[in-house]
Structures are given as C-alpha cells and as structure tokens.
N, C-alpha and C positions, 0 to 999 in steps of 0.2 A: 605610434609608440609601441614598443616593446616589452613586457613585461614579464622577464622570469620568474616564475614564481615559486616557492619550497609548497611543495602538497603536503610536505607533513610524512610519517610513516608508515600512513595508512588506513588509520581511523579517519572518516574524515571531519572530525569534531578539533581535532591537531593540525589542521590549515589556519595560518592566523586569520584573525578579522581582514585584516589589509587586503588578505591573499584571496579570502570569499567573497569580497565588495568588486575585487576584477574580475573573476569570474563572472559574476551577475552582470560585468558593464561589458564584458568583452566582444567584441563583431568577429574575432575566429581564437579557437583554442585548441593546440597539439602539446599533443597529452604523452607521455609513453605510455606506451596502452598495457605495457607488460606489467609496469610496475605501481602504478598510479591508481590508485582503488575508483573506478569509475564513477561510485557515488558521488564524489565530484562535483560531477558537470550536473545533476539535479537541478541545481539555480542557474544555472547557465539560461541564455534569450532562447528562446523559440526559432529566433533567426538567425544565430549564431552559427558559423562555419566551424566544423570540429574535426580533428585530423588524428589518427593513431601517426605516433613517430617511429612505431617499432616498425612500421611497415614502410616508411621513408626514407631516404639516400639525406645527406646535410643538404646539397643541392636543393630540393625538394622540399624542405622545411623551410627555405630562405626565400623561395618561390612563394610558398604560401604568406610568408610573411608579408614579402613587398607587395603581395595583391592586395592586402587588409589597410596601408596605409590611406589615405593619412588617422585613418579608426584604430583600435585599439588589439593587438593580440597577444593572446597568453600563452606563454610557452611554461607550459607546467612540469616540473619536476620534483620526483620521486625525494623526498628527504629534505635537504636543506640543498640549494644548487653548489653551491663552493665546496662540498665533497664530493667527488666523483660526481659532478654534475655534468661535466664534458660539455659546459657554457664559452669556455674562452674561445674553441673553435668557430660557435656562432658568433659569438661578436664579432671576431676579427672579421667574418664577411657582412655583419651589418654593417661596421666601420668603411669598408669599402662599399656599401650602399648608401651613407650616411643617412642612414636612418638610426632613428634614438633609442635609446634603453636601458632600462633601471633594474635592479636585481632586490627579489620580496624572498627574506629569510624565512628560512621555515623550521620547523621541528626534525631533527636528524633520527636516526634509528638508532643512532648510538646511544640519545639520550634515552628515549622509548623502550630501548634494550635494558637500559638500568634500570628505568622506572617497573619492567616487566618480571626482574630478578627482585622490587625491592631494596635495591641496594644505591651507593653512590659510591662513585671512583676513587674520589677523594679521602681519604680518613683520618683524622686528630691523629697526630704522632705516628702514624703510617704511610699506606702510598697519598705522594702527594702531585703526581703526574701520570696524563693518560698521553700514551703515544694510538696515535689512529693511522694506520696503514694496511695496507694489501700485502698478499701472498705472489710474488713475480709469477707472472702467469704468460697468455701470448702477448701480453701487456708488460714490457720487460719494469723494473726498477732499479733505480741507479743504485752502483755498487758499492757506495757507503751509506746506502738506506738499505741494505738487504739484511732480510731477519733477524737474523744470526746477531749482525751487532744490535741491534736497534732491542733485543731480546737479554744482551749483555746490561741494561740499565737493572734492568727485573722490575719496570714498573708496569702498571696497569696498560691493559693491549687489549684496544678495540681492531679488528682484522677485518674488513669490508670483503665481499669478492672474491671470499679465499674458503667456503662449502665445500667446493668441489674439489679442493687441492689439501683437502685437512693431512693426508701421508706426509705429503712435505714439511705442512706447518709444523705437525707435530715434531719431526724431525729437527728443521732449523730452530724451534723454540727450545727445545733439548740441546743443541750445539750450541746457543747462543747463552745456555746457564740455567732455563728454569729447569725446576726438577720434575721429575715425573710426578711429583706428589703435589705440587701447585696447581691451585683450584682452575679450576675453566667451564665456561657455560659456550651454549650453543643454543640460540635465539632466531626461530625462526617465521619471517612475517610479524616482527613484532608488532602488534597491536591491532594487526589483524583479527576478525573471529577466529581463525582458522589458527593462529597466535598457539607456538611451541616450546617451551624453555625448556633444556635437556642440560642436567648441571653433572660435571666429572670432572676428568684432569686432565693436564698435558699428556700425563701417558697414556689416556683412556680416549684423547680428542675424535684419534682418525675412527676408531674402535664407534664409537657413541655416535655418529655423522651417520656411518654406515647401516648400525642397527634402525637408525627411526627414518633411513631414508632421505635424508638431507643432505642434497647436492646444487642449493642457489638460493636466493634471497633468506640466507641465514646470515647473522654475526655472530665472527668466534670472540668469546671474550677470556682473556686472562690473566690473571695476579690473584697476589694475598688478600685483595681488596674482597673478594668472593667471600671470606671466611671470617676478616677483622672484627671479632667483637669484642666489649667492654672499653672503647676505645670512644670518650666523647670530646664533643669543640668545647672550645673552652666559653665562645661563643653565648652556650645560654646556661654558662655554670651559676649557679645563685650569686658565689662572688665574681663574677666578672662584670666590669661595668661596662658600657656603650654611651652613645651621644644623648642616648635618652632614658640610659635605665643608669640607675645607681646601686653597684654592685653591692651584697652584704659583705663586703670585707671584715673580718675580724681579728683580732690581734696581732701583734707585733712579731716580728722576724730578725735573728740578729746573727751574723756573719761574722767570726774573728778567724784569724788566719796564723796566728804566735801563741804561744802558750801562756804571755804574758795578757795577748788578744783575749783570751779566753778566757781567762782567771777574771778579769773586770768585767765581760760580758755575763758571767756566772753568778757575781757579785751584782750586777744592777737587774738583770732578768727579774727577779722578787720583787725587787724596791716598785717595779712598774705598775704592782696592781694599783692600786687606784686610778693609773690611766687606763691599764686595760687589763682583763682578764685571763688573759693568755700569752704568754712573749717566750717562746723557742731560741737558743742558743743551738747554732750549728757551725762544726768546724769544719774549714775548707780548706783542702790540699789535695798532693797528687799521690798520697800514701793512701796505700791498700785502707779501705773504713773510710775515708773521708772524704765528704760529698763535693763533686766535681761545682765549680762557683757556677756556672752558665744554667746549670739544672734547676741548682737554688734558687735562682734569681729568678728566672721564669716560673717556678712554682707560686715562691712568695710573693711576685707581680702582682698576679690573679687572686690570690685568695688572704692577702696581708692589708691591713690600714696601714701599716708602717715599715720600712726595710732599714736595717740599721749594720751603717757597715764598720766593725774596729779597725781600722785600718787606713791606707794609703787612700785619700781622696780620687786618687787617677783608676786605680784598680773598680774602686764603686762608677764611676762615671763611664768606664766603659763595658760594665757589668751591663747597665739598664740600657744603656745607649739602643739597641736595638726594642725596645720595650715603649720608650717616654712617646706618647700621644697627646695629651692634651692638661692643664691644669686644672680642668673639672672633674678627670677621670684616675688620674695616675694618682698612686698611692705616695705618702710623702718616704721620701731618702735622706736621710741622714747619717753623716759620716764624724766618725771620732778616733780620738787617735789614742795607745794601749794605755797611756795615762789619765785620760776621761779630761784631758786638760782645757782641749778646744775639741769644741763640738760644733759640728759644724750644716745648716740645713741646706740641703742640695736640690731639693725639689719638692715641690706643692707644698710649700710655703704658709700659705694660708687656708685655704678648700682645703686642701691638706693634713693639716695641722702639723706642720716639720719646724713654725719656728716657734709655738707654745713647746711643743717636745721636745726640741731641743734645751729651752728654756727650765723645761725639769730636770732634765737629765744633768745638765749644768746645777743643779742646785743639790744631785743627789750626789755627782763627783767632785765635786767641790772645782768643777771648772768652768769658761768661758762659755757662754754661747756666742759662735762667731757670727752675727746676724747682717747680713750686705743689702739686705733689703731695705730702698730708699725709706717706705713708708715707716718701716718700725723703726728707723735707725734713727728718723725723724718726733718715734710718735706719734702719726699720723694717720687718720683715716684708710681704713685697709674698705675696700666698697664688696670685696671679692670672700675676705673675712664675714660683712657683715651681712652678706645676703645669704651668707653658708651657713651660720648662725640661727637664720629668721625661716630656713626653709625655704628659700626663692630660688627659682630655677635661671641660671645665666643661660642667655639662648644666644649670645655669640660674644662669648669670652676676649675674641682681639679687644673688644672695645672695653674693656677693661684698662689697659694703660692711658685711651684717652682719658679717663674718668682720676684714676691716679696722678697724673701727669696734672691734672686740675687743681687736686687739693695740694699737692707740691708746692704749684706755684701761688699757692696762698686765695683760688680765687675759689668760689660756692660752686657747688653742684647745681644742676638744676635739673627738679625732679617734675615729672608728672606721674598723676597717677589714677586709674580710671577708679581706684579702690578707697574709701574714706580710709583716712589717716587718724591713729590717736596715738597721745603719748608725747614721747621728746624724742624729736628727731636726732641723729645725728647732726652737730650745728655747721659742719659741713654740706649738711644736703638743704639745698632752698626749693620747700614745693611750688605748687600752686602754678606751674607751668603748662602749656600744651603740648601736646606730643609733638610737631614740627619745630617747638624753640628750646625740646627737653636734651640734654645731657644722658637722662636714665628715665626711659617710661618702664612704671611700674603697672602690669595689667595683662591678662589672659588674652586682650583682644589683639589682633593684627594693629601696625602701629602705622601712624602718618610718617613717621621720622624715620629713614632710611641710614641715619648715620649715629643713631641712638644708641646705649647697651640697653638690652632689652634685659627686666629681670621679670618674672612671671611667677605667681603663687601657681599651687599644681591644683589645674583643674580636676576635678572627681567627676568620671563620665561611670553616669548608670547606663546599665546594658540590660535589654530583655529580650529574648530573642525567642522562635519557633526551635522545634525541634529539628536539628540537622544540617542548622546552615553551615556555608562554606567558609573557609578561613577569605575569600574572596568578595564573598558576600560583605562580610563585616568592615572589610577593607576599605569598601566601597562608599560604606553605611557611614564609617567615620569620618570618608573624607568628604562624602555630601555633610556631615554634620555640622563641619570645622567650616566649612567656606558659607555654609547657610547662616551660621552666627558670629561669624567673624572669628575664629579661637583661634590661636596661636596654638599649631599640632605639637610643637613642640611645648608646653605647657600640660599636657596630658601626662601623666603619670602612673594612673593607676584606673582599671575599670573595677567596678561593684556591680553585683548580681546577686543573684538567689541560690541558694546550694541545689537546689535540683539544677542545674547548669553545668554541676564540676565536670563531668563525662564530656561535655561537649568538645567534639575533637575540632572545628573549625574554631569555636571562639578562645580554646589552651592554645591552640595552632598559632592562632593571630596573635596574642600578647608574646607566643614565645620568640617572633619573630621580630614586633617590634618593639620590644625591651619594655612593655608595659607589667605592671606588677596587676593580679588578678586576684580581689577578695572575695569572697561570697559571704553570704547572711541567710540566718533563716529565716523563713516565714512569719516565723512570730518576732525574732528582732526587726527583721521590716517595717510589721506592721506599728511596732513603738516608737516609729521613727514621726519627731514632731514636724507639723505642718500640717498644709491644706494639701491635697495631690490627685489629680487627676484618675478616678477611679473607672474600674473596668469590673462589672459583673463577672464575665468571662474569663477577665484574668484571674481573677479570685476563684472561681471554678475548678481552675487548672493549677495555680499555684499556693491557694489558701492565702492569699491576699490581694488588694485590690490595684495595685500598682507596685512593678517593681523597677521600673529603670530611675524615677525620684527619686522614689524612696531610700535606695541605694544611693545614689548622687551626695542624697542631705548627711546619711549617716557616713558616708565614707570621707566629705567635708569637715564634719564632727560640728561642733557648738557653733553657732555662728554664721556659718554657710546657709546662704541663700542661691537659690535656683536663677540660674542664669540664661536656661534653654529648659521649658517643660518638655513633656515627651513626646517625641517626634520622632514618626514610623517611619521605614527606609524598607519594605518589602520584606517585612516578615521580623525586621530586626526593630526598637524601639531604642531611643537614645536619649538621656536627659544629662544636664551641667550642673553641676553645683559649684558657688567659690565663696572666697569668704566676705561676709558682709562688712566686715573691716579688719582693718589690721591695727594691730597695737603695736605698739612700738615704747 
C-alpha cells in the first residue's frame, strides 16, 4: 500500500497524527528531500528504506515503490499533496501496477503563511474568497486562468511558484486591476526556523523579493485582506445567537416604507416600553437618506428580539428569507399593515415571542392579531412556549411538532424526567415515564429514547485550571467530562471559574468558540458558596480558596443545585457539574 502523505509546511509538529503513525509503520519512505524538512524521518524504523525524490526520475520512484509491496510505503510530500503535489502522475502508473493508494491531508503553506502574517483570508463584510494559483512559468497555464483575469476579481491571492517570477507578477497583478497601493506579503519557508515574512505592495512585490533575496520556496500573498481592520464576524458578537449559545438580543426594530408606514410606527415605537426598552423606527426606500431594506434586515437580524415590518407581508418574507435558521435561534417577525388593522406573526412564534407581541400590538392599534398557529388558535398547549419560559434547553427542535401534533389530538404527553418534579404540571404532560416509552425526557443525561424531544435544564460546569492551557486542552477536558458522566454537551451553557482565570487566552478562546457564556467569581464569593466540597490545601495557596471548579458549579446553579460530577482532573484542567436538585413548576 501506498500512502501519500502532506508533511505539513515544514515545522515538523504540522504533520498530522495520521501522517506520523505511517511514518513510524513504514518499510520505505521518498521524501522530496528539497522541500521536506528532514526532521521527519526521526521516527522513522531503523530498517526503513528512505529515498530523496529530488534526486529521482518518476520511473525510479515507482521502482522503489513496487519493491516495498506488499508492506507499506510513504510517499511524502511537502504541504498538503492536492496543491501542486504532481500526485496524479504517480497514480496513474500505480493504476497501471494495480497497486493501492490513499492520499493523507496535510497542512498547506498557504495556511502556515496566514497563520505567519497573523492574519486570515476571509473578513466579515470583506474579502470573502481566496484564489490560489501560480505565475505561468516553464509550466505554462491555461489562458482563461492567466493572472491578469483571475487578478480582475480583486480578491485575496495566494501565488505558489511564482518567487522567482515576482516582475511578471507584479506586472500582470497591475494589468489585471490591483493597484499599486494594495497590500502584498512575501512568506518565505514559512514555519520554518529560518521563517521570513516581508510585507509591501503590488507596486513594491518585485522590488521587496529582490532586496531580502527571495527567489523559491516563498508565497506571494495579495489583497485588502492584508490590512482589513475593525471588521468583526458576526459570529461571536454578544447578540448573535448559535445552536448552543443564546444571543443577547435586545430591542425591537421597526421598518415602514409610506409615510402613512411611518406615522403609525412613530406612534406605536413609545406605547412598546413595557415590552421592551428600546424600539427603533427606520424608513426604507431608494431616496438619497434612507436605508437600503437588505442592510436593515441583516443588521436587526443579529442584534433585535423583534423585526417588525409596516407593510406588504411578501416584502418582509423575502427581507429575512436569506437569514431564517432555526425556531430557537431566530428573532420573532412580525408584519402589520399602515392601519395597525391585522397584525400579523410571521416567525418565532413562541421561543420567540411574535404571537404574545403581536397580541399587544393588536391591543395598542385597536386591531386583529392574525394568529394561524394551530396551538393558540386552539388554546392549546404550546411545549416550545413552555420550556422557553422555564429556562429548558430544546436540543433538537424537529421533534417539537411531534409533541404538538399530540396535544392537538387531544392525547397526554408523556414525560420522563431524571429531575424531581414539583408543583402543577401542565395537565397535558403525564410524568412518571422512562426515557424509551417518553415523548419528552426531561434531564442533563444522554437519553435511551432516540425518538424523544429532549428538553435539558443548563448544566453549570466549573472549571479550574493551571496556568496556560490550550483552547485544545480544555476541549479535550470537556469532552472526556461529558462522556465520563453521561451529560448531554449540549446542555452546557455556561462555565464558572475564579477571576484570576479572566486573562486566560486558551479557556476565552474555547467559550468563544463554542458559544458557551463565561462567569468568574472571586475568591471570597467562592469560598461563601454553601456545601461540603472537596478541598485542596494547594489550591488555596494559589487561589485563596480551597476549591474552585464546585464551588463555581454550586453558585453558578444558584439556590438548589446540587453537584452532579465532583471534581475531576483532565491534566492540569479540573471539572465539576452542578444541576438543579428540583424543579418547580
């Protein structure tokens, strides 16, 4: 067997696992010796056969191959093989040797080059494409990939290959539209020791090559991307929400398009406070001043509880259309028309809150709420309402209509739930079930029932960690934590720590990544936190109290909560659960 493999850029800590476990198993490995940082072969057998290819005809490479059969050999290459890996040649004559082979991805220089500059390709409301090509050399390119056009997009350009040819570049990158003032770096061996970032412009490329000497194993890189700042994703804006964080959205947004639009939206914007604090009136049109709809909509997406639109129902529906995600996450839409007559709720309904809003708004215009939704039209059990209510996490929303569709037809829920119940249920929900005969388990744990709606209170995971760890680390930490005690990952919400922790760039790194909310406490509220808890002389030492991943757990729970997971070390990082010891209802 055959096994091409990406060496990575150069470091050789940038080979994946995959790619250093065949290295260690292989019986012969041909390396390009030119480009291929020979650290390497270190783990390589003692009895391993090892061939430089710079010094090899293809012939000659395929020779050595078919000798190593039926054992194992690595054909290693510089970067990632599928760029200019010049792989397809060798296969087509393993193919004709039918002998086998598989292709091991590796880290490209391209990325290694951004990571080297600090920077990324990509940018919120910027460039949002990389073209990766060569400079036609004695390696010709086809004539509707040459520069010039491919240079006419103006987006970000990775240039492989093309060191030694910077006159030209620089030339056809200028013919093709950039300007002489658009940023450009020159990355050479990146991630090598030897590793040289040289940052200028297209007008300054050939110029800047020339001075430091660079004519091969460099990447030209260019665009706006080099320079884009104050430019963020929307990604981990506080109000943006995901699958597992719940954005801060606040206040209402309101759209009228007539001047009649306007005059009512002017008039109800006030009347809103009590539902919410803030509610913006904006007019839209194609007059000089007034804001383009596509803009507003995507702003208010992100950062509103509520979009309200005066106007033509069809206009608002295909406003959001490119926007609507999911009924846990999208903000509610509501549409009215210039006499507040029918109001009407268009989206997130319940989680939402579009058909109580609606419901006001109709009481403040003296009009309809047009409400189509079976449940309320019925008066009926909303499950999606009442777990939004109670603070319960829905962890797969389809099954939300089963659960719906149940109380419709007049028959009981059936609930399980690993959490003591008190109060009055809803007389729709019948507990006292197991999780394989449940309708809706209620419970932090992984569930038996595969066809279940899972609703889950939010676990409170305390964290305590050494100084320094990796956002990788923690990743690690959480998810041996989740499968050691059974938790539903998705149930997690929020971690709790100690304020000497706020600095820590791997565990900000890791919440910000996966939409988890991040509290800290001091030392002295920690140590007021009621319970019994696992105490550490040493941590107290270091943190002036004796335990901080509980302790955090219990209080970030609040009244009630009880430890679900005491604290359990993962390599430097410590982990406890806290959930609530019942639930009232």
């Amino acid at each position: 067997m055959v096994y091409f493999v990406g060496a990575g850029p150069g470091d050789p800590d940038l080979i994946t696992v995959k790619g250093q476990r065949l290295i260690e198993q292989a019986d012969t490995i041909i390396y390009a010796g030119s480009l291929v940082n020979p650290d390497l072969l270190a783990g390589a057998r003692f009895n391993a056969k090892i061939y430089d290819s710079s010094k090899m005809s293809l012939p000659e490479i395929i020779s050595a191959m078919k000798k190593t059969e039926p054992g194992i050999t690595v054909r290693l290459h510089t970067g990632d093989p599928s760029i200019y890996g010049a792989i397809r040649e060798q296969m087509e004559e393993l193919d004709r040797e039918k002998i086998s082979y598989r292709v091991i991805p590796g880290v490209s220089s391209f990325s290694a080059a951004a990571a080297a500059l600090n920077t990324e390709y990509t940018v919120p409301e910027g460039n949002q494409t990389l073209i990766i090509t060569r400079e036609a050399g004695r390696t010709p390119v086809p004539e509707e990939q040459a520069l010039p056009l491919l240079a006419g997009h103006g987006a970000a350009m990775a240039l492989f290959l093309s060191a030694g040819l910077t006159d030209e570049v620089q030339a056809h990158l200028l013919e093709g539209g950039y300007t002489a003032e658009t940023p450009a770096a020159i990355v050479y061996r990146a991630s090598w020791p030897d590793e040289k970032v040289v940052r200028c412009t297209v007008g300054s490329l050939a110029e800047s090559t020339a001075e430091n000497g660079i004519e091969k194993q460099a990447l030209l890189l260019v665009g706006d991307f080099l320079e884009e700042e104050g430019k963020r994703s929307r990604l981990y804006a506080p109000e943006y929400s995901t699958d597992v964080r719940e954005g801060e959205k606040a206040g209402i947004a309101i759209a009228c398009f007539t001047d009649r639009g306007e005059a009512l939206a002017k008039r109800l914007a006030p009347r809103l406070a009590d539902v919410c604090s803030e509610t913006t009136v904006t007019r839209i049109g194609q007059d000089q001043g007034k804001e383009p709809l596509a803009a507003w909509t995507k702003e208010s997406w992100y950062s509103r509880r509520a979009l309200i639109f005066v106007g033509a129902a069809g206009i608002a529906v295909r406003a959001i259309a490119p926007f609507v995600k999911k009924k846990t996450i999208d903000p509610a839409v509501i549409v009215l028309d210039e006499e507040g007559n029918y109001i009407i709720p268009v989206l997130s309904g319940h989680i939402g809150g579009a058909v109580q809003l609606s419901k006001t708004i109709a009481s403040l215009t003296g009009g309809n709420a047009v409400i189509t939704t079976a449940s309320d039209r019925r008066g009926a059990f909303a499950i999606d309402t009442w777990a939004h209510n109670r603070g319960l996490v829905i962890l797969n929303p389809e099954k939300i209509v089963d659960v719906t569709s149940a109380v419709l037809e007049g028959r009981q829920v059936r609930l399980s739930s690993t959490i003591p119940l008190s109060g009055n249920l809803p007389v729709e929900l019948d507990p006292g079930y197991a999780d394989k005969n449940a309708d809706i388990v209620l419970s932090p744990y992984v569930s038996n029932s595969g066809n279940a709606l899972l609703l889950s209170p939010c676990i409170s995971v305390g964290i305590g960690t050494k100084k320094g760890v990796t956002k990788r680390q923690i990743a690690l930490a959480v998810a041996g934590f989740c499968k050691e005690y059974g938790f539903l990952r998705g149930a997690i919400r929020t971690l709790f720590t100690i304020d000497l922790k706020k600095n820590e760039e791997g565990l900000n790194e890791f919440c910000r990544e996966e939409g988890f909310g991040l509290v800290f406490y001091s030392a002295d509220t920690l140590s007021r936190a009621p319970g019994e808890f696992t105490a550490s002389d040493f941590v107290k030492e270091v943190t002036g109290v004796d335990n901080v991943c509980e302790r955090a757990a219990i209080l970030g729970e609040g009244p009630g909560g009880v430890l679900a997971a005491k604290k359990t070390s993962y390599g430097g990082i410590t982990l406890a659960a806290a959930i609530p010891g019942r639930m009232e209802f």
